[in-house]
C-alpha positions in Angstrom: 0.0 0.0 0.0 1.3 3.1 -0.8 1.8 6.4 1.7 -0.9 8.4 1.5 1.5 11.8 2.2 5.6 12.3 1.3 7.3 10.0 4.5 9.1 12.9 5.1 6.5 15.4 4.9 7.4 18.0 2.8 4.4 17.4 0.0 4.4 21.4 -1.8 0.8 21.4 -1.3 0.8 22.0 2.1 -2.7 21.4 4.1 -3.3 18.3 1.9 -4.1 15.2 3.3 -3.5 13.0 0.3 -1.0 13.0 -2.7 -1.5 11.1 -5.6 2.2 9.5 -5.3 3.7 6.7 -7.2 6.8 4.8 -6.8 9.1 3.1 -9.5 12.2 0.6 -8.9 15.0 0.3 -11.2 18.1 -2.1 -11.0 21.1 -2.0 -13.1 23.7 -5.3 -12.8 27.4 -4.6 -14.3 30.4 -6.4 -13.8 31.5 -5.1 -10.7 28.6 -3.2 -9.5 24.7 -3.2 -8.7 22.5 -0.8 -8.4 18.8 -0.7 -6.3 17.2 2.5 -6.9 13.7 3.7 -5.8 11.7 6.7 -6.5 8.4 8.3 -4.9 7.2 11.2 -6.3 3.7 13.1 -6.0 2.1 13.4 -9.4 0.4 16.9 -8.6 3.6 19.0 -7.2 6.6 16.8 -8.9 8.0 16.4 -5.4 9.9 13.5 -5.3 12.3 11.4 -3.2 14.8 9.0 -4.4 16.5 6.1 -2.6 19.3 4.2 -3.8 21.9 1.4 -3.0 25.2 0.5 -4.4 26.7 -2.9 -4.1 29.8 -0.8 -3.5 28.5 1.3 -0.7 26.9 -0.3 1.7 26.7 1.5 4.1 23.6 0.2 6.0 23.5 -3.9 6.6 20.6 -4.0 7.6 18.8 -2.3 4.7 17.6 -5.2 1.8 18.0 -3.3 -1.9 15.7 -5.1 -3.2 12.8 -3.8 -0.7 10.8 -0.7 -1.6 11.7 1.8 1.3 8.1 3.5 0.9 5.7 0.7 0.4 7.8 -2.1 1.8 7.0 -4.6 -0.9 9.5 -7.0 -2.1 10.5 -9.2 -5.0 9.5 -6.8 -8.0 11.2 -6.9 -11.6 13.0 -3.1 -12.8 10.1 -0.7 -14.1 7.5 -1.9 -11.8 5.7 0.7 -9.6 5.6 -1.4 -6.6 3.1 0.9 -4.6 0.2 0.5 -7.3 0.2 -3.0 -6.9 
């Protein structure tokens, strides 16, 4: 399910209650490096938020790449919009 407002808060439309936001995940595989990246962004105001993990810069172990950060789904192919699933 998606988030009804920006996690964060900062929705441009302030006093709304409800943004129409969508999320994308995208994955890129080289030789050497691997790329999670997710995006939420609020179709109205453009506000957007991006999220993304290299295979080189891991900073957080306990964070799984492959898991939407907004909507918390899992196990989704690149291009999907997770959160409208």
């Amino acid at each position: 399910m998606k988030p009804l407002t920006p996690p964060n808060g900062k929705c441009l439309q302030g006093g709304r209650d409800e943004c129409p936001l969508v999320c994308k995940y995208n994955h890129f595989d080289g030789d050497e490096l691997t790329i999670d990246a997710w995006e939420l962004k609020c179709l109205d105001c453009g506000w957007r938020d991006t999220i993304g993990y290299r295979s080189d810069e891991m900073d957080d172990e306990t964070a799984d790449p492959k898991t939407c950060p907004f909507c918390k789904k899992t196990g989704l192919q690149p291009g999907q919009r997770p959160c409208e699933q």
